[in-house]
C-alpha positions in Angstrom: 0.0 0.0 0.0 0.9 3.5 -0.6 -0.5 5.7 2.1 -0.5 9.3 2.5 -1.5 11.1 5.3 -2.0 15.0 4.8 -2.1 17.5 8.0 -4.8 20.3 7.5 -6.3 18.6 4.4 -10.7 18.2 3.9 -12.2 15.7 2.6 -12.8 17.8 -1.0 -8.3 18.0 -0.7 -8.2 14.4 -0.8 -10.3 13.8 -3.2 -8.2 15.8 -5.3 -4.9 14.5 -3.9 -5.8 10.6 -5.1 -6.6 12.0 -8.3 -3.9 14.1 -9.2 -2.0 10.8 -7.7 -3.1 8.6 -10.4 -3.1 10.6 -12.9 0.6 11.4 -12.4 1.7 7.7 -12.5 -0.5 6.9 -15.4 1.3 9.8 -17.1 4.9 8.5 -15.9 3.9 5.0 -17.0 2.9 5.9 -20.2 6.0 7.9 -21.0 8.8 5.8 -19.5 7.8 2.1 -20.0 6.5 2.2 -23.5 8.2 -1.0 -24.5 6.7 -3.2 -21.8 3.2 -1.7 -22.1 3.6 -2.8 -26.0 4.6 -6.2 -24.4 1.9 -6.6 -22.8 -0.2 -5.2 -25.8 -2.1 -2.6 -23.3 -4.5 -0.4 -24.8 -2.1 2.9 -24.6 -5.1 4.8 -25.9 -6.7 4.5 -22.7 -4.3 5.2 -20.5 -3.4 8.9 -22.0 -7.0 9.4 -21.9 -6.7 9.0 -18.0 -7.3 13.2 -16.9 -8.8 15.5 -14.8 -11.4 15.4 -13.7 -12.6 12.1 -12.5 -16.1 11.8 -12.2 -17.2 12.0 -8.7 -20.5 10.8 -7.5 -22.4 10.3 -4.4 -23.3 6.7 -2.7 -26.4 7.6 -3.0 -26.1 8.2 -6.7 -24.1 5.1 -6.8 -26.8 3.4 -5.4 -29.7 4.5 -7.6 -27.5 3.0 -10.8 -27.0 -0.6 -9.0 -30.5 -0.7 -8.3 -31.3 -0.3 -11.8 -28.8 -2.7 -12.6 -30.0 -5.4 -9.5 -31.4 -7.9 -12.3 -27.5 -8.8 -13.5 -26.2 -9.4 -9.8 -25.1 -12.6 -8.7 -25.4 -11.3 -4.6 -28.1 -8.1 -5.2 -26.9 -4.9 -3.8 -28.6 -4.2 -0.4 -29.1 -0.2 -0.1 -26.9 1.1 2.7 -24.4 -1.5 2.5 -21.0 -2.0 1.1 -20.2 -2.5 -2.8 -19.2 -6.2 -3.8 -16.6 -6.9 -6.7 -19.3 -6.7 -9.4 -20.9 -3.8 -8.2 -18.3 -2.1 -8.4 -17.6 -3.6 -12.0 -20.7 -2.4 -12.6 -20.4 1.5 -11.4 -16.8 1.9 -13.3 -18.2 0.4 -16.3 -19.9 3.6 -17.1 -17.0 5.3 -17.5 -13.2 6.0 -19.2 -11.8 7.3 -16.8 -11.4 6.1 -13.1 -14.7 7.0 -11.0 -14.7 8.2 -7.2 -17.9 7.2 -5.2 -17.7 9.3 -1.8 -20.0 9.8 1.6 -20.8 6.1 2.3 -22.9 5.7 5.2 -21.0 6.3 8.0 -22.7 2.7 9.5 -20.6 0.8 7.0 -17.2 2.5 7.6 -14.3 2.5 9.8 -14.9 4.3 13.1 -12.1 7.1 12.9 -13.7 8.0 9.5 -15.4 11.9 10.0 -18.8 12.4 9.7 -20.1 14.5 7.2 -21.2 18.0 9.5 -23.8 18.4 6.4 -25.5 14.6 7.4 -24.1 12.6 9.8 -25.2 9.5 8.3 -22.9 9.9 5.9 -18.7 9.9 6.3 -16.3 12.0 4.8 -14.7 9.2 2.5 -13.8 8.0 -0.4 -13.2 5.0 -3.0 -11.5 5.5 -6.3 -13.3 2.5 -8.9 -10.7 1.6 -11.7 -12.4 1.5 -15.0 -12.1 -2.2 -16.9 -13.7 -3.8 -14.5 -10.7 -3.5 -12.2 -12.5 -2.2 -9.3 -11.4 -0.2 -5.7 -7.5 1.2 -6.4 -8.2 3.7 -3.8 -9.8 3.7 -0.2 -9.4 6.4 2.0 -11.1 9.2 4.0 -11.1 13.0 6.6 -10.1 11.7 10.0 -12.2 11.9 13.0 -9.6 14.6 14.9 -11.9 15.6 17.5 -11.0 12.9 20.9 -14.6 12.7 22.7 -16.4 11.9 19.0 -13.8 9.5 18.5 -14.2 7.6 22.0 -18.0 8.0 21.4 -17.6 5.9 18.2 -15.4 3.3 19.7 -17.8 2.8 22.2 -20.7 2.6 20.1 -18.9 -0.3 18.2 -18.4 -1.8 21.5 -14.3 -1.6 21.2 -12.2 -2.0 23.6 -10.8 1.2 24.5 -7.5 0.0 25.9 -6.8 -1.0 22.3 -6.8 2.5 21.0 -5.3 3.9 23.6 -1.9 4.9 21.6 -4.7 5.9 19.2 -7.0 8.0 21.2 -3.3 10.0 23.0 -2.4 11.6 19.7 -5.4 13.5 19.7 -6.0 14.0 23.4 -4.5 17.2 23.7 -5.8 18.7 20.7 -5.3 17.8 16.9 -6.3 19.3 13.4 -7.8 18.1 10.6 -6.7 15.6 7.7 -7.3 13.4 6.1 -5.4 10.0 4.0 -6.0 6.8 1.7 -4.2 4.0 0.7 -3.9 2.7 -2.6 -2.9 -0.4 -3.8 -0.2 -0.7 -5.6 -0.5 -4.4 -6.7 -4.1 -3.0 -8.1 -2.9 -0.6 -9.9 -0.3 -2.2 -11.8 -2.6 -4.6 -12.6 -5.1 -1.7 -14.4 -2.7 0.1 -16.0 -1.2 -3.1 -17.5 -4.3 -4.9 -18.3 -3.5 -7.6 -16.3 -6.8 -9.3 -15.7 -5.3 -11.2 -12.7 -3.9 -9.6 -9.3 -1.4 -12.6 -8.7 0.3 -11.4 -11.7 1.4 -7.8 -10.0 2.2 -9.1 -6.7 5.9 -9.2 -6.4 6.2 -11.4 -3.2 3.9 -14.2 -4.1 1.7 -15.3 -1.0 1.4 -19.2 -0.6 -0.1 -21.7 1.6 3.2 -23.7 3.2 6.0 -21.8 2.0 8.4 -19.6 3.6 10.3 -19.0 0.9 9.6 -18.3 -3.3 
């Protein structure tokens, strides 16, 4: 994973910080590894197409489109959950360029994610969908900086508090805003080389038994 952290940065800032992100190494990739994109006999086309802006929409607009498209689910979308694989297959598939579906409902997401001050309902976060089918590259979201929201929330989801003690100190006495994702990298080679299969970007091969390659 690749994972920045930004001090003083909204939600709206890292939206724009994931996309400028990728667009930058889709850029770099194009223009310094022409030979092995023509190896793997990648659609080039498509990747100098990849600009600003992405389009941005809402879960709630996310959700209106996989209702519609609830008839070509294998597991149906339940409203107010999370996205599965093809879901998500099926929001990028309506676009060229990389899509970012923002403000889940705060119920589905991580408890240090912010809530939205607009609608609490909703968190301050963010999911970049690969186009191609290749699904979440990006995951991130504004931190919850303020300490007695943040113990509120662990309580809520009945954690134990001892366990985020290191967590809760950094913002006991005070912190600021900001806000982070992690993207990863294995994903995205395997999107900007066409690579329809994750194991084939993973450069330390996982397997059941071995310690060694």
């Amino acid at each position: 994973m690749v994972e920045p952290e930004v001090a003083y940065m909204d939600h709206d800032g890292n939206m724009d910080l994931a996309e400028d992100f990728l667009v930058e190494i889709v850029a770099r990739t194009v223009e310094r590894s022409q030979n092995e994109l023509a190896v793997l006999e990648r659609d080039v086309d498509k990747l100098r197409a990849v600009q600003k802006p992405f389009p941005r929409i809402s879960y709630e607009e996310a959700s209106k489109i996989l209702l519609a498209k609830q008839a070509e689910f294998d597991v149906p979308f339940e409203p107010g959950g999370d996205f599965g694989a093809e879901h998500e297959t099926a929001l990028s598939s309506g676009y060229d360029l990389p899509v970012i579906v923002h403000r889940y409902p705060a119920a589905v997401k991580a408890f240090y994610m912010k809530n939205d001050p607009a609608d609490p309902t909703k968190a301050l976060c963010l999911d970049v969908l690969a186009p191609e089918g290749y699904g979440e590259i990006v995951g991130g979201g504004q931190r919850e900086d303020d300490y007695d929201t943040l113990v509120a929330k662990i309580d809520r989801h009945e954690l134990p508090r001892e366990a985020f003690a290191w967590y809760l100190d950094v913002r006991r006495y005070g912190s600021i805003p900001h806000a982070g994702f992690g993207m990863g990298v294995e994903r995205v080679c395997a999107w900007i080389c066409g690579v329809r299969h994750l194991r084939e970007t993973i450069p330390f091969p996982r397997t059941l038994g071995r310690l060694y390659p």
